[in-house]
C-alpha positions as CSV (number, residue, x, y, z in Angstrom):
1,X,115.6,146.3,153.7
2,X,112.9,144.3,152.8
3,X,111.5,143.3,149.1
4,X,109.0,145.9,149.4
5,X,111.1,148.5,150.3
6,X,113.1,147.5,147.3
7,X,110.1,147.6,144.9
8,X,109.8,151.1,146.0
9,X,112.8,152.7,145.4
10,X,112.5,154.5,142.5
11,X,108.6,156.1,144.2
12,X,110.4,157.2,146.8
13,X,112.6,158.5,144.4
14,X,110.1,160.3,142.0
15,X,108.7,161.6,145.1
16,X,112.2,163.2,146.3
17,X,111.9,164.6,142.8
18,X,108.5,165.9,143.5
19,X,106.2,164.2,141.4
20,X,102.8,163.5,142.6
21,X,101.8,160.3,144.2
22,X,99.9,158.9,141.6
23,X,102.2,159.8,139.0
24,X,105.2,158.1,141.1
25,X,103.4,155.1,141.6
26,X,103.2,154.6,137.8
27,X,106.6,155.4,137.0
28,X,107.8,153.5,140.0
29,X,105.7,150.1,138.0
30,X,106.8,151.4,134.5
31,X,111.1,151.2,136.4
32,X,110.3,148.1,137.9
33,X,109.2,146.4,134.3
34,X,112.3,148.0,132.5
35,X,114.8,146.4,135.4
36,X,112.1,143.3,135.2
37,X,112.9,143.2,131.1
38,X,116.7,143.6,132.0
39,X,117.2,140.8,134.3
40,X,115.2,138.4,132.5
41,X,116.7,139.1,129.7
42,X,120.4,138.8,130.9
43,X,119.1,135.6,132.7
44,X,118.2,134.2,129.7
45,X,120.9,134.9,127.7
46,X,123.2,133.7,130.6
47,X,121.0,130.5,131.0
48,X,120.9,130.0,126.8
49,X,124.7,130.4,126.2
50,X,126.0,128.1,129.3
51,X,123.4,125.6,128.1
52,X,124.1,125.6,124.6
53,X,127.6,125.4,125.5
54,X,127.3,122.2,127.6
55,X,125.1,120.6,125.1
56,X,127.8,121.7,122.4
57,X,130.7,120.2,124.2
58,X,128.6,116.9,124.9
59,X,127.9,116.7,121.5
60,X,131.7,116.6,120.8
61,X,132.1,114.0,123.2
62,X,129.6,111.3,122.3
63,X,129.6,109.3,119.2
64,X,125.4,109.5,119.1
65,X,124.0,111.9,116.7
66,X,121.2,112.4,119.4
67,X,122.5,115.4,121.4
68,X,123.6,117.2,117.6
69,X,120.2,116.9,116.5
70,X,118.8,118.1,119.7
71,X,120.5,121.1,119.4
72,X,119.4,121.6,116.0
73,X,116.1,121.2,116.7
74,X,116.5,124.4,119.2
75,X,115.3,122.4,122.2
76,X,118.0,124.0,125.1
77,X,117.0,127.3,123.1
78,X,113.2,126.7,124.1
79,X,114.2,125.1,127.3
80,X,116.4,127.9,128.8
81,X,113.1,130.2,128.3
82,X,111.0,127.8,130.3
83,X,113.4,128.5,132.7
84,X,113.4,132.1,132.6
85,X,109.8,131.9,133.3
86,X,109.6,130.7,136.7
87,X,111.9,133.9,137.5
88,X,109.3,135.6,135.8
89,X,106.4,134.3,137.7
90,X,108.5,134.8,141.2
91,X,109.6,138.8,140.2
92,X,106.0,139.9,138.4
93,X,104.3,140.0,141.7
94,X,107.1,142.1,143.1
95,X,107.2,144.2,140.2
96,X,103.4,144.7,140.5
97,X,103.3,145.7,144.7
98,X,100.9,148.7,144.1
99,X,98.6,146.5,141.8
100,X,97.8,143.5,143.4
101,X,94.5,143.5,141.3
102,X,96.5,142.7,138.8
103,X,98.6,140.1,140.0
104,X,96.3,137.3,139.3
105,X,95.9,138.0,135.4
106,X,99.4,138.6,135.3
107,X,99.9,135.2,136.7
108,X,97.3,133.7,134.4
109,X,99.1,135.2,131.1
110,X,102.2,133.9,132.5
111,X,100.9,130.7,132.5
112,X,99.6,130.7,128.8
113,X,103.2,131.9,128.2
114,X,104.3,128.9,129.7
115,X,102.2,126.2,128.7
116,X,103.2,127.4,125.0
117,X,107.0,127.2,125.9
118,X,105.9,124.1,127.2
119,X,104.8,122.7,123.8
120,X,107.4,124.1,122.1
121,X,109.8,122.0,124.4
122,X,108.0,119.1,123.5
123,X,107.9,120.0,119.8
124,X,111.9,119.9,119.7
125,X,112.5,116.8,121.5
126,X,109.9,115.4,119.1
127,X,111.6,116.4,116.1
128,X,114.7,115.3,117.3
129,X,113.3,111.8,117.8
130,X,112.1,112.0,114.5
131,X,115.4,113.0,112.9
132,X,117.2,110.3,114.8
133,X,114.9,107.5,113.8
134,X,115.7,108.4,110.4
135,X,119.1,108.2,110.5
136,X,118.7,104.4,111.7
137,X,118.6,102.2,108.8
138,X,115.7,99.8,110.2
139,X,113.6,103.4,110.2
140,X,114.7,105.4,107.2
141,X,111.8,103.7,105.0
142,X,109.0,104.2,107.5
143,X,106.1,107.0,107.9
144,X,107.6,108.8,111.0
145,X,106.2,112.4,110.1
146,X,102.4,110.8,110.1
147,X,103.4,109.5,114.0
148,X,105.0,112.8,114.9
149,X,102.1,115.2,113.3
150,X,99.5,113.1,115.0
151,X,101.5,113.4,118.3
152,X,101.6,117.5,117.7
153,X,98.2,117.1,117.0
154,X,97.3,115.4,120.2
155,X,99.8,117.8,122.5
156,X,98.0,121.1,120.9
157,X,95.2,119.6,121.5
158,X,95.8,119.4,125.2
159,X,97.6,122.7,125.4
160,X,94.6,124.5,123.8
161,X,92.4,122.7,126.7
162,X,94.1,123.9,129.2
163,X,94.4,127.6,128.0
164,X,90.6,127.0,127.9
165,X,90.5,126.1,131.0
166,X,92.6,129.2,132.6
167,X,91.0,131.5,130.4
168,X,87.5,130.9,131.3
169,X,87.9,129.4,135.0
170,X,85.8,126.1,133.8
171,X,86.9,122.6,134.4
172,X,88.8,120.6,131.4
173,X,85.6,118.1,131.6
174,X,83.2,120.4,130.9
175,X,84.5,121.8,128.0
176,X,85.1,118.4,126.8
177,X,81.5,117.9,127.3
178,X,80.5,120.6,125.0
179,X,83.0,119.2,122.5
180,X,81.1,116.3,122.9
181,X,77.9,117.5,121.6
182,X,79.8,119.2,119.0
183,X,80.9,116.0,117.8
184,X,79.4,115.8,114.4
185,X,80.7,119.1,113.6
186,X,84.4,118.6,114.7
187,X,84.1,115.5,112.7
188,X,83.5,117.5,109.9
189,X,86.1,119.6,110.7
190,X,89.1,117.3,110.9
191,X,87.7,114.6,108.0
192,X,90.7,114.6,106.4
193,X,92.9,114.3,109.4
194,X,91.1,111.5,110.3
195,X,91.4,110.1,107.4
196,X,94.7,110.6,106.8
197,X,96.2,109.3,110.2
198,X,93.7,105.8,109.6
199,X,95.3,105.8,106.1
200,X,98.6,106.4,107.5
201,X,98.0,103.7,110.1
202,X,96.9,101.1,107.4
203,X,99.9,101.9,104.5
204,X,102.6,101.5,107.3
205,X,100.9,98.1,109.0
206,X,100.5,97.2,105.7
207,X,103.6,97.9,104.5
208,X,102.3,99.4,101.2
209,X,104.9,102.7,100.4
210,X,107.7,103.2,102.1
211,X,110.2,106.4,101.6
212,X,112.2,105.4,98.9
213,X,110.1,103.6,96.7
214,X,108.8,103.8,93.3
215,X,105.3,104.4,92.6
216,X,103.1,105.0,89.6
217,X,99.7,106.7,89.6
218,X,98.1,107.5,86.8
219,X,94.9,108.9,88.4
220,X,97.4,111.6,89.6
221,X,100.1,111.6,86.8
222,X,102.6,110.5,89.5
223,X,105.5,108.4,88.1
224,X,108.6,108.6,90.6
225,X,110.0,108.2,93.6
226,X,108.2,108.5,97.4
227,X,110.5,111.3,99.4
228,X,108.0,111.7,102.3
229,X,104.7,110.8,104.1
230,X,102.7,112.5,106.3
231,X,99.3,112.6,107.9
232,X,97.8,114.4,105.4
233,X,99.6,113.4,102.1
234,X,102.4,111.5,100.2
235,X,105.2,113.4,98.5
236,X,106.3,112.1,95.3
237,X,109.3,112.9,92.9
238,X,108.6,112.6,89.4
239,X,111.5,111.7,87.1
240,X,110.9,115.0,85.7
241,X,112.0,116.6,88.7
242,X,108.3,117.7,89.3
243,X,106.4,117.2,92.1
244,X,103.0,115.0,92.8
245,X,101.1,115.1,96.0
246,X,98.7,112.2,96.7
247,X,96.2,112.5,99.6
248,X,97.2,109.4,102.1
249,X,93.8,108.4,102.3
250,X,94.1,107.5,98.4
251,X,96.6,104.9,98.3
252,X,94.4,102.7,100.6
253,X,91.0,103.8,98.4
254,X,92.5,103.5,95.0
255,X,95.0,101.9,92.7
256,X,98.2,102.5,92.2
257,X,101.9,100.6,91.2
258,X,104.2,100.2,93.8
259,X,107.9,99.1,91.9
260,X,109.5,97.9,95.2
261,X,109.2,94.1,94.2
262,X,111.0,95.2,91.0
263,X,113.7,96.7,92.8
264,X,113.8,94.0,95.6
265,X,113.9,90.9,93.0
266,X,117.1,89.8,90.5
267,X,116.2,91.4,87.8
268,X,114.0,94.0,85.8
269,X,111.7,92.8,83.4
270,X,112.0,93.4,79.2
271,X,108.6,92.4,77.4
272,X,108.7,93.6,73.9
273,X,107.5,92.8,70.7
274,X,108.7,93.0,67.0
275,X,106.4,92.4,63.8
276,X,107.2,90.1,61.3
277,X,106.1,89.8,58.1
278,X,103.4,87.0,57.7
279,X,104.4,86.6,53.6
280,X,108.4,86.6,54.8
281,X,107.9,83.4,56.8
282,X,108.9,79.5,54.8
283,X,110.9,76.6,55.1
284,X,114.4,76.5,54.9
285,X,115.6,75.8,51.8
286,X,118.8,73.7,51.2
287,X,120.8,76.4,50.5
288,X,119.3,79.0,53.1
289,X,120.4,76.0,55.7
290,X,124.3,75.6,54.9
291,X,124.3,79.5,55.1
292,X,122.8,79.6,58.7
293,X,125.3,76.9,60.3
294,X,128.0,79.3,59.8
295,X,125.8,81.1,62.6
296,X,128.2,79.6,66.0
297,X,124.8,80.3,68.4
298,X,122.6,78.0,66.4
299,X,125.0,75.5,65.1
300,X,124.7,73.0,66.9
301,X,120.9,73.1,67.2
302,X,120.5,73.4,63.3
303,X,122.6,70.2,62.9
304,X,120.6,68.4,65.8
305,X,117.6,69.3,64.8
306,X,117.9,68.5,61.4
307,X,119.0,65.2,62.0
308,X,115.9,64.5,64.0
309,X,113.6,65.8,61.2
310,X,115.7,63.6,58.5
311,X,115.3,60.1,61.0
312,X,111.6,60.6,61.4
313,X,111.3,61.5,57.6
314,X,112.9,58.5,56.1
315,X,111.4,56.3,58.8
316,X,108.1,57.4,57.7
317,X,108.9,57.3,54.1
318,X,108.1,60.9,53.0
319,X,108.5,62.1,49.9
320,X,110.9,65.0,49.8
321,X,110.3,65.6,46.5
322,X,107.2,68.2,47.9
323,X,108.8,70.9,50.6
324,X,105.6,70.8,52.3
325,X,105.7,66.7,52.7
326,X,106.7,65.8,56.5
327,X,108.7,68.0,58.9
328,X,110.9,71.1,58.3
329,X,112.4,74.0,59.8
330,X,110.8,77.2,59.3
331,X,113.1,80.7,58.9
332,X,111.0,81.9,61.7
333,X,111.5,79.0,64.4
334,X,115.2,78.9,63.8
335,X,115.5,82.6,64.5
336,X,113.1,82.0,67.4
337,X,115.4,79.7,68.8
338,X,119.1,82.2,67.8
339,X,117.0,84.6,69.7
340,X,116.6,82.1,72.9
341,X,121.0,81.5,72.5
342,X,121.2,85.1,72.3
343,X,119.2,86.0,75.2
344,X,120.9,83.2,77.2
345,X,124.3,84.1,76.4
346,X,124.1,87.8,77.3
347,X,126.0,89.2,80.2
348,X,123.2,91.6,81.3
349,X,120.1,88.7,81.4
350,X,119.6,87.3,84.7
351,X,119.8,83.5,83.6
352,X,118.1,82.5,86.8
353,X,114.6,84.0,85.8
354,X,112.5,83.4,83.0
355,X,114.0,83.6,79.3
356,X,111.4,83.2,76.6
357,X,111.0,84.3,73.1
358,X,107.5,83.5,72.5
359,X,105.0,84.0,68.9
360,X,101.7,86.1,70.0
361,X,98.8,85.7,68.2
362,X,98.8,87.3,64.5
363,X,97.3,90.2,63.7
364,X,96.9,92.4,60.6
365,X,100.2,94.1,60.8
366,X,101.8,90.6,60.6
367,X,103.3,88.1,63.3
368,X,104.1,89.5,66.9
369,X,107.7,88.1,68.5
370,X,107.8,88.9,71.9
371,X,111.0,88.3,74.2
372,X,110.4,88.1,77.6
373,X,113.1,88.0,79.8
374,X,115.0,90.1,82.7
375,X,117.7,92.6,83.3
376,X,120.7,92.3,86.3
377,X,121.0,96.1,86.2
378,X,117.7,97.5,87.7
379,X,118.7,101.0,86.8
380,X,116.1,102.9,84.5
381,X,118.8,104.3,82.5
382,X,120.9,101.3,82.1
383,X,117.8,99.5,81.5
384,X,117.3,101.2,78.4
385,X,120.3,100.6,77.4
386,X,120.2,97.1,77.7
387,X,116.9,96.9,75.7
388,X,118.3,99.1,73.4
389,X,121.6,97.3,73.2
390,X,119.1,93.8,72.4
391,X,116.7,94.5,70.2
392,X,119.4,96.6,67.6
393,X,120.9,93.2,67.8
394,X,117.7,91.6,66.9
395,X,116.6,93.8,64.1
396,X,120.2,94.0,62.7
397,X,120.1,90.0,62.4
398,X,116.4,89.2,60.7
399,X,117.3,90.0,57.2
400,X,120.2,86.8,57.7
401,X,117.2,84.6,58.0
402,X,115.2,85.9,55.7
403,X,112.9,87.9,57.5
404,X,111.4,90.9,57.1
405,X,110.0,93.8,60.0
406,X,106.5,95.0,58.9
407,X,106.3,98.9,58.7
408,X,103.0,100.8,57.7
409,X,103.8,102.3,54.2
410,X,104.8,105.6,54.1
411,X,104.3,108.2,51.2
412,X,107.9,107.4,49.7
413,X,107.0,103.9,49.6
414,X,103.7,104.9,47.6
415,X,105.7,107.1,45.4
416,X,108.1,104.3,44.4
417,X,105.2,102.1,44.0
418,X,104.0,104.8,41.2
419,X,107.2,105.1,39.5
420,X,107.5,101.4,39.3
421,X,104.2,101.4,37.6
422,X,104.8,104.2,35.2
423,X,108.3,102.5,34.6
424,X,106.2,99.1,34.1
425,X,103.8,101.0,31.7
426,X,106.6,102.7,29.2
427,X,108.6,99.3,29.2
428,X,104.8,97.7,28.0
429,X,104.2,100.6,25.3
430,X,108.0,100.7,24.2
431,X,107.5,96.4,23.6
432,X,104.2,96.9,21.6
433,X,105.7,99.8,19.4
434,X,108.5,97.5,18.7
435,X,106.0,94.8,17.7
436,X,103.9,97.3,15.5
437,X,107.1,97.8,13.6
């Protein structure tokens, strides 16, 4: 018995049964497509399970993450349909021996099917790529998803020529000719993926953001950490837990702060400034002196330095009798210079970058004292701790020398400033009464 004697079976059934020709010749197609559905179906499962059992007991086999990823990415899933459509193409024919008219669009919309399963192949071997490479250290930091979406981009692209091309019964090269005069349109079309793949191009050649790194853009209130990149846009974190996305096109067009030399370098800079008190500011007195060299950071220094300033004093023949005659040492430069100690004896200071406490320019809200220097622990949190930790040390210790932190009045001030005054006043009229009498 031949395959066409087979493909007729159940007509020569129908007509045992007595059903008309016509109407066996339709059921006969409509029994052939329901055993066609069945054994595909059966072939594919058969074809799917001994596949992904293979792959599965590979997987257990080899060290490589490779094969595990493959089969998460669904690619023997796709594959065992791709497959199941060459049976497909061989049995449709059969299945269609009274309509041989139909036989070529049926092969042409297998085809479609198959240049989509096609794609879908490729799309999971793709992604598995993509998940591998970022499982490599030397690849975790780097734009993959902008290579891989440009690469889907490019296969769709092709795929959707060729269903063109099947569809309408043209040549590829004609079609691309008509794109071709279309040009300004598609253009137009895909300016922002065009944009974003160059800008994608030029941040990873450039090496401007990587995944991982801490950016700042105030344009788009983005303040955090980069968790992806892809043709179109970069994904950042926000240490709010929100998220900020940045078209890629604007970290090549505008500015922005990337915190990777930060992170990469010894230490995290502090820069911060206290204001002191122009009127608080004088020369040591005698007395103010012998109280500071109890103080063990500036011992030394105090008795140094002092030595130096009497020597050139009495060489010059300065008379001491006047403060302001010769050279002294200020409250201010001594605790400029307990500051310096301070900074340079801390555990959490890098001592191989710069230390510095430095006097700004004045202004009206008194004298600017700046320390400059930078943190071991890069941490934001610990950070602030380590500022914190500093400058309560710093404020604690300026009333020893004498100092005092300007502060814009506030209405208790002014209130005590009136009560002093009305105290000042009775005092006055009490002493003139007393006079009087």
């Amino acid at each position: 018995m031949n395959t066409v004697e087979i493909t007729h079976s159940f007509y020569r059934l129908f007509k045992d049964w007595g059903w008309q020709d016509d109407l066996a010749i339709y059921g006969n197609l409509i029994a052939n497509f329901v055993i066609l559905i069945l054994v595909v179906y059966i072939v594919d499962f058969i074809l799917r399970t001994s596949l992904s059992e293979f792959l599965k007991r590979l997987t257990e086999k080899t060290k490589t993450e490779f094969d595990d990823l493959l089969f998460k990415n669904k690619a023997i899933y796709h594959f065992s349909h791709l497959l199941t459509l060459y049976l497909v193409r061989w049995l449709t024919p059969l299945a269609l021996v009274d309509f041989k008219d139909y036989s070529d669009d049926a092969e042409v919309f297998i085809d479609l099917i198959t240049i989509i399963i096609i794609i879908m192949v490729i799309r999971s071997i793709i992604r598995t790529c993509s998940d591998y490479l970022k499982t490599l250290e030397s690849f975790k930091d780097k734009p993959i998803d902008s290579y891989i979406q440009v690469f889907m981009i490019f296969t769709w692209f092709c795929g959707f020529l060729i269903i063109f091309s099947l569809l309408t019964g043209k040549d590829i090269w004609s079609f691309l000719t008509a794109l071709g005069a279309l040009s300004a349109v598609i253009l137009l079309i895909f300016k922002d993926t065009i944009l974003g793949f160059v800008a994608s191009i030029q941040v990873s050649v450039n090496d401007m953001v990587r995944i991982g790194d801490w950016i700042t853009m105030e344009k788009y209130a983005a303040d955090g950490d980069v968790y992806e990149i892809n043709l179109a846009s970069v994904k950042v974190r926000n240490f709010d837990n929100t998220i900020t996305t940045i078209p890629t096109y604007y970290l090549i067009s505008d500015s922005f702060k990337n915190w990777r030399g930060m992170s990469a370098s010894g230490g995290r800079r502090i820069k911060r400034a206290i204001l002191i008190k122009s009127s608080s500011i004088h020369f040591l007195t005698d007395s103010e002196f012998e109280k500071l060299k109890q103080v063990q950071l500036i011992k030394d220094y105090l008795n140094s330095r002092q030595a130096e300033i009497d020597t050139y004093n009495t060489t010059n023949e300065i008379d001491k009798s006047t403060l302001l005659n010769g050279r002294n040492q200020t409250n201010f430069g001594v605790f400029r210079k307990y500051i310096d100690a301070y900074l340079n004896q801390h555990s959490a200071i890098n001592k191989d970058m710069m230390i510095m406490t430095r006097q700004l320019e004045p202004t009206s809200q008194g004298i600017p004292l700046e320390i400059y220097a930078f943190s071991k622990d890069k941490v934001w949190k610990n950070y602030e701790h380590i500022i914190a930790d500093i400058f309560d040390h710093v404020l604690a210790a300026i009333p020893y020398f004498n100092l005092e932190i300007f502060e814009i009045p506030s209405g208790e001030n002014f209130n005590v400033s009136l009560m002093n005054k009305e105290m000042d006043l009775n005092d006055k009229e009490n002493t003139s009464s007393e006079a009087e009498n």
